[in-house]
SELUM-21431 format. One record per residue: x, z negated, y of N, C-alpha, C in turn. Coordinates in pm, whole numbers, padded with zeros to 5 digits, always signed. Layout:
REM residues N
XZYXZYXZY ...
END
This chain:
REM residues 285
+00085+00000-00120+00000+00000+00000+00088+00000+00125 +00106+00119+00163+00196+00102+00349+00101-00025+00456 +00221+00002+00500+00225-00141+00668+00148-00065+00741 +00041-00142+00790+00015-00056+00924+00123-00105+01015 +00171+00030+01115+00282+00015+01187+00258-00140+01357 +00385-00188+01330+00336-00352+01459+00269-00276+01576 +00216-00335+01626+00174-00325+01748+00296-00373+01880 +00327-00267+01975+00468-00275+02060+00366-00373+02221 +00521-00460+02273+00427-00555+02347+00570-00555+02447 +00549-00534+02519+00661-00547+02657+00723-00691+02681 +00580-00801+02663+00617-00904+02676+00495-00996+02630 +00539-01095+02504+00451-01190+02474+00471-01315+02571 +00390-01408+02598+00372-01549+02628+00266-01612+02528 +00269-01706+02466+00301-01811+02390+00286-01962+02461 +00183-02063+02460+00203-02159+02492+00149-02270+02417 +00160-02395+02405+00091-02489+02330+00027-02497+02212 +00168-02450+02113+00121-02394+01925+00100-02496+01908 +00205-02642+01952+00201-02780+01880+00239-02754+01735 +00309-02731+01697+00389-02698+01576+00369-02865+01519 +00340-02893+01408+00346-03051+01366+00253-03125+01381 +00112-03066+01421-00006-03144+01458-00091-03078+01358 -00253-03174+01287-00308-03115+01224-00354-03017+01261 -00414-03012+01435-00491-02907+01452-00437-02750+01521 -00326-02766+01492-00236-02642+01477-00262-02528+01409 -00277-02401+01465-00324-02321+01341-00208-02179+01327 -00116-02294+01254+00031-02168+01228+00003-02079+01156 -00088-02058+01069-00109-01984+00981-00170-01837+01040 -00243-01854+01157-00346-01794+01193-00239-01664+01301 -00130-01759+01368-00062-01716+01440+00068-01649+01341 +00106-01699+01240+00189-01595+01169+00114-01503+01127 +00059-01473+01123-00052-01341+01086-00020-01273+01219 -00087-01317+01360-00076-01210+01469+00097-01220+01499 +00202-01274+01557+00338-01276+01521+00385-01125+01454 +00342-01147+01288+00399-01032+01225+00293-00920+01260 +00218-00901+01348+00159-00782+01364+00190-00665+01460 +00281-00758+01537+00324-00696+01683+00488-00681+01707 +00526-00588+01771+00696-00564+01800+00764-00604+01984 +00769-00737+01969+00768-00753+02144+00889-00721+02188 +00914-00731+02345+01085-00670+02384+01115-00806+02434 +01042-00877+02511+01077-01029+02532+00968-01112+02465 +01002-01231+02454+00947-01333+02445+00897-01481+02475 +00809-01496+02600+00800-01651+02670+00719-01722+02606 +00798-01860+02518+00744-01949+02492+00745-02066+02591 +00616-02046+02626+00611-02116+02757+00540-02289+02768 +00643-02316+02627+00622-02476+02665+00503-02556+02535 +00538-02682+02479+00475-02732+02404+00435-02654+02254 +00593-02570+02248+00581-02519+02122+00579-02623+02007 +00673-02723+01991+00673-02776+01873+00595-02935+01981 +00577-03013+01883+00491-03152+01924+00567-03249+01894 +00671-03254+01972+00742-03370+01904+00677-03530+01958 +00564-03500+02035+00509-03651+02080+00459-03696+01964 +00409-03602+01868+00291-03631+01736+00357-03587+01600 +00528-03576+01625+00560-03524+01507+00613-03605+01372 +00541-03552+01290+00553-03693+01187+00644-03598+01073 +00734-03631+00993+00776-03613+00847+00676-03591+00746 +00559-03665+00748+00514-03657+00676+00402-03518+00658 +00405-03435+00810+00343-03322+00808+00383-03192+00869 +00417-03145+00784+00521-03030+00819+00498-02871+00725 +00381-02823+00730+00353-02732+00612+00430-02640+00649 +00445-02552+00551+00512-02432+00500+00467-02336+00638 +00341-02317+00632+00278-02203+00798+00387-02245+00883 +00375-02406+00953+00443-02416+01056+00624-02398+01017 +00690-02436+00940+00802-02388+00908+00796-02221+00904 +00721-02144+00894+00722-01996+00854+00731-01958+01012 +00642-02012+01111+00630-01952+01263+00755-01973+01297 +00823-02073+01269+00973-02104+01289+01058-01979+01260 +01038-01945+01168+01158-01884+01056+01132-01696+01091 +00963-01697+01191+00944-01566+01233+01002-01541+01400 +01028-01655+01452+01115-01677+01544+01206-01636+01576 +01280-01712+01477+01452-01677+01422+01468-01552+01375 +01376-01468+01323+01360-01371+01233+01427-01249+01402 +01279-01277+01477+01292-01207+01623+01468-01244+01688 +01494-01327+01629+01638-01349+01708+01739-01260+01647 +01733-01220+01558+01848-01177+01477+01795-01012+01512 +01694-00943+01550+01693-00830+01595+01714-00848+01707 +01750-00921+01818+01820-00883+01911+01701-00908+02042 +01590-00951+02021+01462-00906+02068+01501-01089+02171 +01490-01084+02328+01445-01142+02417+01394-01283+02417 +01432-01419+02345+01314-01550+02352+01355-01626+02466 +01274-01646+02565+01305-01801+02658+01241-01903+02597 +01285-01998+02561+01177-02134+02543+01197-02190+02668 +01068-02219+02743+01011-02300+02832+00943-02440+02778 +01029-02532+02839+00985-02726+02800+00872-02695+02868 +00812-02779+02784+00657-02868+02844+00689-03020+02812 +00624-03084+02799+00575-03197+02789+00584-03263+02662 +00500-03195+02578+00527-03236+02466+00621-03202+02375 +00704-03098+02425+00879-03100+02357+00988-03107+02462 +00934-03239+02568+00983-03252+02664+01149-03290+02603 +01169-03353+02508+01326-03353+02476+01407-03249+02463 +01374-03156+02466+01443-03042+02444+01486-02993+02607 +01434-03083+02686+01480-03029+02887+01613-03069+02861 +01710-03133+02854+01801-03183+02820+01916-03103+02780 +01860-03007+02729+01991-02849+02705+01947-02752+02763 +01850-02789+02850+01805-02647+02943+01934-02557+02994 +01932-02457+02963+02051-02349+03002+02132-02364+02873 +02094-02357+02757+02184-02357+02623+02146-02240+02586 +02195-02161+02504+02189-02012+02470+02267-01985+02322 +02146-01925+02287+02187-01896+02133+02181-01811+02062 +02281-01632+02072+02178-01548+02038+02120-01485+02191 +01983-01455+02139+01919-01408+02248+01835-01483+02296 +01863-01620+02266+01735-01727+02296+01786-01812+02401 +01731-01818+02451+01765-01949+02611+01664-02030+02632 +01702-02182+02636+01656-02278+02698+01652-02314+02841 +01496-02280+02906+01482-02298+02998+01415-02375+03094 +01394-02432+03187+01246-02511+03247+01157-02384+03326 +01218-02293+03345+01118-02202+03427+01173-02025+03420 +01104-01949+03392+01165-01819+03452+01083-01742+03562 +01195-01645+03625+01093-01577+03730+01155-01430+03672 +01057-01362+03604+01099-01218+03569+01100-01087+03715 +01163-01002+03689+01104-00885+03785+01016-00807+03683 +00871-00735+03739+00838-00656+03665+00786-00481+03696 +00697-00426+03659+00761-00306+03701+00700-00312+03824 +00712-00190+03953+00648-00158+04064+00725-00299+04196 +00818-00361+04078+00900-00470+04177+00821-00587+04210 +00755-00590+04086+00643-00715+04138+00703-00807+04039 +00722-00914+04105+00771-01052+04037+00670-01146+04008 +00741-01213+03867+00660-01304+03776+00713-01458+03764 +00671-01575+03804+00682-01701+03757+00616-01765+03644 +00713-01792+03581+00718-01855+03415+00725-02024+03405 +00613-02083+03445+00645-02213+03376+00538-02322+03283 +00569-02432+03246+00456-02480+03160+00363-02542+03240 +00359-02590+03340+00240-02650+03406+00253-02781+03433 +00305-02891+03343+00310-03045+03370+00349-03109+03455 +00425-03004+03526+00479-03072+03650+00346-03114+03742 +00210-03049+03773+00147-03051+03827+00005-03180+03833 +00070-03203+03686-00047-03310+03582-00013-03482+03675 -00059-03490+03731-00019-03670+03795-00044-03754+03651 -00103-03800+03549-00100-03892+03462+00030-03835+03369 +00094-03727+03400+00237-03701+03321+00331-03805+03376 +00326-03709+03551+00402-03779+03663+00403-03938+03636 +00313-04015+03627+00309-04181+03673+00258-04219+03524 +00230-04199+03435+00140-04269+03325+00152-04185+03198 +00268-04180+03184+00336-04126+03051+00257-04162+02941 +00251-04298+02918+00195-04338+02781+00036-04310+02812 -00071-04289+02906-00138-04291+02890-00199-04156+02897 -00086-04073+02923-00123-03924+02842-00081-03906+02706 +00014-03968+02665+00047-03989+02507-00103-04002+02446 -00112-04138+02455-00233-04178+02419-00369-04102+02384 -00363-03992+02534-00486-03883+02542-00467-03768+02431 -00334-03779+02396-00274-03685+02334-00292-03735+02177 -00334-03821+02123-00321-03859+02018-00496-03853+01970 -00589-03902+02056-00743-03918+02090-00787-03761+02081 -00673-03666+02153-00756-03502+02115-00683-03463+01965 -00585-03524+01925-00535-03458+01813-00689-03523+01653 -00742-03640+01682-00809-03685+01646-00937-03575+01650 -00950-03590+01763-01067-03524+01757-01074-03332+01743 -00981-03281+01702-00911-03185+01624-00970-03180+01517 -00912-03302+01447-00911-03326+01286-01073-03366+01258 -01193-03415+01365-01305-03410+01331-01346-03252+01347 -01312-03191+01436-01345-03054+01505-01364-02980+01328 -01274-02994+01277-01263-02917+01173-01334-02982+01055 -01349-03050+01053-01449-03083+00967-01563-03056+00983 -01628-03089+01146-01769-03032+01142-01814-02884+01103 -01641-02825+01137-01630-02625+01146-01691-02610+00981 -01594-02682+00907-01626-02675+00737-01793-02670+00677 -01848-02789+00783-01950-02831+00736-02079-02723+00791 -02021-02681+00929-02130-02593+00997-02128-02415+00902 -02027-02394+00897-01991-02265+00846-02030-02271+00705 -01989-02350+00641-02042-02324+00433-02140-02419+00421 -02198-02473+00487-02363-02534+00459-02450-02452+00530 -02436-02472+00618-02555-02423+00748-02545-02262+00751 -02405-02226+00736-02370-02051+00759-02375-02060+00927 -02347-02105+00981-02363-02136+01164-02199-02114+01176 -02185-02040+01315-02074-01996+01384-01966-02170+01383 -01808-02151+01458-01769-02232+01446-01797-02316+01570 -01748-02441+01627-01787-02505+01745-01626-02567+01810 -01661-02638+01933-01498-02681+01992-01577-02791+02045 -01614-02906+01990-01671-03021+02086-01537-03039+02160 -01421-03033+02156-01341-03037+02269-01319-02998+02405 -01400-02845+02395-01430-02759+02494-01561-02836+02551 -01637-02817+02450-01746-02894+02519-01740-02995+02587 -01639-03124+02545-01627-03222+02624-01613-03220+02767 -01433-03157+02754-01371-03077+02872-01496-02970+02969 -01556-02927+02936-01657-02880+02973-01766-02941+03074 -01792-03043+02977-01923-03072+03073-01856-03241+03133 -01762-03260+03122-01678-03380+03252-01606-03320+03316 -01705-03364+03444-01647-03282+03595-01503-03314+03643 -01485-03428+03613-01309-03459+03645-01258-03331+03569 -01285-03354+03467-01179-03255+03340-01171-03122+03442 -01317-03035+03492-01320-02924+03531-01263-02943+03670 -01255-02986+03757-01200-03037+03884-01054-03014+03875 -00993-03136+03752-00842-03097+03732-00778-02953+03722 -00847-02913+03668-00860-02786+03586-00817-02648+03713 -00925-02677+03796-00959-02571+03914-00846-02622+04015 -00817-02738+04018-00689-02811+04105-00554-02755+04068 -00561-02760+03923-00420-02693+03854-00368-02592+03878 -00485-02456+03870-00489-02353+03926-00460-02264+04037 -00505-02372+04145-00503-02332+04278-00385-02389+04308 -00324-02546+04257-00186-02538+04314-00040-02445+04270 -00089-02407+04142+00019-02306+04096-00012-02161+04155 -00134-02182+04208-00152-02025+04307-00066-02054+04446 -00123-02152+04471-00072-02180+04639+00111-02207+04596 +00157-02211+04546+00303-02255+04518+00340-02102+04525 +00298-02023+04444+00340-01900+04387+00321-01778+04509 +00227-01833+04548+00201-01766+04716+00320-01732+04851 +00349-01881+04823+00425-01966+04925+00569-01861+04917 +00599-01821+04764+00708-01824+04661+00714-01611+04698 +00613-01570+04750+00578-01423+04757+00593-01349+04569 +00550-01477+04513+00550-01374+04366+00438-01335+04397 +00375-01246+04262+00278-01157+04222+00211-01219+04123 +00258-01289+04044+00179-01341+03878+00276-01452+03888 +00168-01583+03866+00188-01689+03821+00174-01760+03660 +00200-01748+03581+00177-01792+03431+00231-01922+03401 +00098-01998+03371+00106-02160+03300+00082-02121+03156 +00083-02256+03104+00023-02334+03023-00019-02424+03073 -00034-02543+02930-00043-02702+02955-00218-02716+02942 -00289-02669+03005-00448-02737+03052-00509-02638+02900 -00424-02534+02798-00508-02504+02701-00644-02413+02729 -00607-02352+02864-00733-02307+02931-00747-02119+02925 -00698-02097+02828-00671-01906+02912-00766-01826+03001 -00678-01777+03109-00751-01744+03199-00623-01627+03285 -00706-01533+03349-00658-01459+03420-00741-01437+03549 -00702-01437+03675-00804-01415+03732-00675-01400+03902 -00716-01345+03999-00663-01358+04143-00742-01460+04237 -00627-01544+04265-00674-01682+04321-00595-01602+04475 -00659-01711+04616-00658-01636+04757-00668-01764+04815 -00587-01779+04942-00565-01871+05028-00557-01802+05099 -00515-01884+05281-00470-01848+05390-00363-01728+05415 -00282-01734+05264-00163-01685+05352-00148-01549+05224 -00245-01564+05148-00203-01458+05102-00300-01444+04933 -00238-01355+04822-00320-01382+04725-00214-01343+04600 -00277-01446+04498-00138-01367+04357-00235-01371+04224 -00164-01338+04155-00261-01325+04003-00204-01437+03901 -00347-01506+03890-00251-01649+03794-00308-01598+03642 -00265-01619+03575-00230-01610+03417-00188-01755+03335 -00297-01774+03245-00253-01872+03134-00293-01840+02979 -00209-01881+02942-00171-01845+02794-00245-01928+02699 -00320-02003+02743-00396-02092+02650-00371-02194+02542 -00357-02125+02439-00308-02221+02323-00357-02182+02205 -00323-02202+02042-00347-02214+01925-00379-02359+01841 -00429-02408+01955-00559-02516+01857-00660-02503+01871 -00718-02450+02042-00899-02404+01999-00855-02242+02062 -00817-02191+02140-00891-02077+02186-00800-01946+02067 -00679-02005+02048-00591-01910+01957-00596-01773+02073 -00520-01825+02155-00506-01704+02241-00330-01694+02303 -00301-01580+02352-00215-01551+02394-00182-01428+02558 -00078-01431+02602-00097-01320+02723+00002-01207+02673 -00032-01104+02675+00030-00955+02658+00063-00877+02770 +00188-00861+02821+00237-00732+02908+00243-00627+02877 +00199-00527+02913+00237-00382+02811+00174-00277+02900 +00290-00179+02954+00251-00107+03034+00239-00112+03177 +00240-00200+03268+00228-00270+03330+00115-00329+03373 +00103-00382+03271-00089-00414+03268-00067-00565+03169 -00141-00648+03213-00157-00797+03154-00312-00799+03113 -00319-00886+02953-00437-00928+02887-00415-01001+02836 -00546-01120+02799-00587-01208+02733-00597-01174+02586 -00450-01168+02472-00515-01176+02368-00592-01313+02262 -00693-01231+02251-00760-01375+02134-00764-01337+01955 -00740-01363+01927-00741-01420+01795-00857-01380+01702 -00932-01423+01745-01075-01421+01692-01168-01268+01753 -01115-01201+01791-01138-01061+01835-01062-00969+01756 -00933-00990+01653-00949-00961+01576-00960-00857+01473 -00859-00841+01365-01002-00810+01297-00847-00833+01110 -00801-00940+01177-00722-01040+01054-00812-01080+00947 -00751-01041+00802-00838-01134+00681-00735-01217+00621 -00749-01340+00658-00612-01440+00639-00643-01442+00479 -00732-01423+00387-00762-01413+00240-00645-01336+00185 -00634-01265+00292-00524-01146+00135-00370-01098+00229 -00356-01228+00261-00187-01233+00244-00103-01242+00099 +00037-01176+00111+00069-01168+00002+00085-01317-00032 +00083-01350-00187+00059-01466-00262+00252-01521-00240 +00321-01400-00223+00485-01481-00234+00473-01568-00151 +00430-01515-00010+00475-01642+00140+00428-01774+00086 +00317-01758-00024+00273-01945-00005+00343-02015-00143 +00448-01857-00188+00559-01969-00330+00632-02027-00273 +00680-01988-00169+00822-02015-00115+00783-02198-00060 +00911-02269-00115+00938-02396-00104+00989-02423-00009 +00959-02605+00112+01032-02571+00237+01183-02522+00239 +01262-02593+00099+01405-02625+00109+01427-02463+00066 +01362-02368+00020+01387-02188+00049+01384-02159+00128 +01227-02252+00230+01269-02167+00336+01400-02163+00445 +01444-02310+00445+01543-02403+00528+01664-02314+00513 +01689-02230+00348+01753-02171+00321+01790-02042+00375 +01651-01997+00384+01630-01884+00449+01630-01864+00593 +01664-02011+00657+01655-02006+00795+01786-02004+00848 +01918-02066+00751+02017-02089+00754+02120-01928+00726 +02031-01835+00640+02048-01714+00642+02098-01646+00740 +01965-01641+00803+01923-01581+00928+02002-01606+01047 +02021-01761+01011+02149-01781+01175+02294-01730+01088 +02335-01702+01036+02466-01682+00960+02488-01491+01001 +02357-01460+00955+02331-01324+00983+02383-01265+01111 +02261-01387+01237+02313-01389+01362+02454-01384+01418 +02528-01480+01370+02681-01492+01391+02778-01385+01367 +02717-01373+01267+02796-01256+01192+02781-01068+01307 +02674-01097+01356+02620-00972+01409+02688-00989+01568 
END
């Protein structure tokens, strides 16, 4: 049976996989990953979860998004990792370089027609990051929870009832006006910054929100862009052409049923093996 040929992408962004959390859906995202051929790559923050990362949960998917990573490194292909918050330890080697991969806190690309792009995760903007560390931890542990109910009700709504899936998370976030307030605050200050800044496109993460849209002040107007996330919306942002979109996930048209049966033989300590490959490969190249 031939490949259908990847799909070519100028430039992926990537934000808030949470690699190491239950409600992570690596699986869903190595599927789109191997579907596409990008020239850069912005992981723009809160890729892995090291606030919530336990030993004791570490499946094979999320080791595989890893290992399709590394995979992109060894062709030569473009990664920035951008810190967020929740792999805020990793700010600490910002400007380390490995390969074609760089650790960064922010990028500002040029893109075509000379219009410039700002690359960052968003937290800077969050005040309970700023002053009340633990009590965004905390918030952070209360949505990972309520993740792990999310999916249960999904189980229960979908093979009992036959009913679509649901995000009481969204919903929450939804209908508390603080939540939406923050939200529209976040927005407008990474517009008004980016304004100030004479870019063209502003791109977050962090708020899990994807959205594209041209935000306008006094002094001027820019196009903000967010990348969303892969615990509810499974979305991502695509450059290509010189044209930006919202990809989602669930638009589609993936049958995660009939992946080949090898990817789910392979053992972590093969894959670890296979990851150790891959950088050897690198060196060597």
């Amino acid at each position: 049976m031939e490949k259908s040929p990847k799909r070519k992408v100028d430039i992926l962004v990537l934000s808030d996989i949470h690699l190491g959390t239950y409600g992570c859906h690596a699986r869903e995202l190595l599927q789109y990953l191997k579907s596409i051929k990008p020239k850069t790559v912005i992981l723009n923050g809160d890729i892995i979860d090291i606030w919530q990362f336990s030993k004791r949960y570490w499946p094979k998917s999320h080791m595989k998004v890893i290992k399709q990573l590394i995979h992109w490194m060894s062709k030569g292909i473009h990664i920035y990792y951008i810190t967020g918050n929740h792999d805020e330890m990793i700010r600490k080697f910002a400007g380390f370089k490995m390969g074609s991969l760089k650790i960064v806190n922010k990028v500002v690309m040029e893109l075509e027609d000379d219009k410039k792009a700002w690359f960052f995760h968003g937290d800077v903007f969050d005040v309970t990051m700023q002053h009340a560390k633990w009590l965004a931890k905390l918030g952070a542990i209360g949505y990972d929870t309520l993740i792990i109910i999310n999916r249960m009700a999904n189980f229960i709504s979908e093979k009992v009832f036959k009913r679509g899936k649901l995000s009481l998370s969204k919903k929450i976030k939804n209908s508390v006006k603080s939540a939406v307030t923050f939200i529209n605050n976040f927005e407008q200050t990474a517009a008004d910054i980016g304004i100030s800044n004479n870019y063209d496109y502003v791109i977050c993460g962090h708020i899990h929100q994807p959205e594209m849209r041209v935000i306008k002040n006094s002094h001027g107007a820019i196009v903000y862009l967010n990348s969303g996330d892969w615990i509810e919306n499974l979305t991502s942002l695509e450059y290509c052409n010189g044209a930006w979109k919202i990809y989602k996930f669930e638009e589609d048209t993936f049958d995660l049923d009939k992946q080949p049966l090898e990817e789910a033989e392979l053992s972590n300590n093969q894959l670890f093996d296979n990851l150790l490959q891959e950088f050897n490969m690198m060196k060597a190249g």
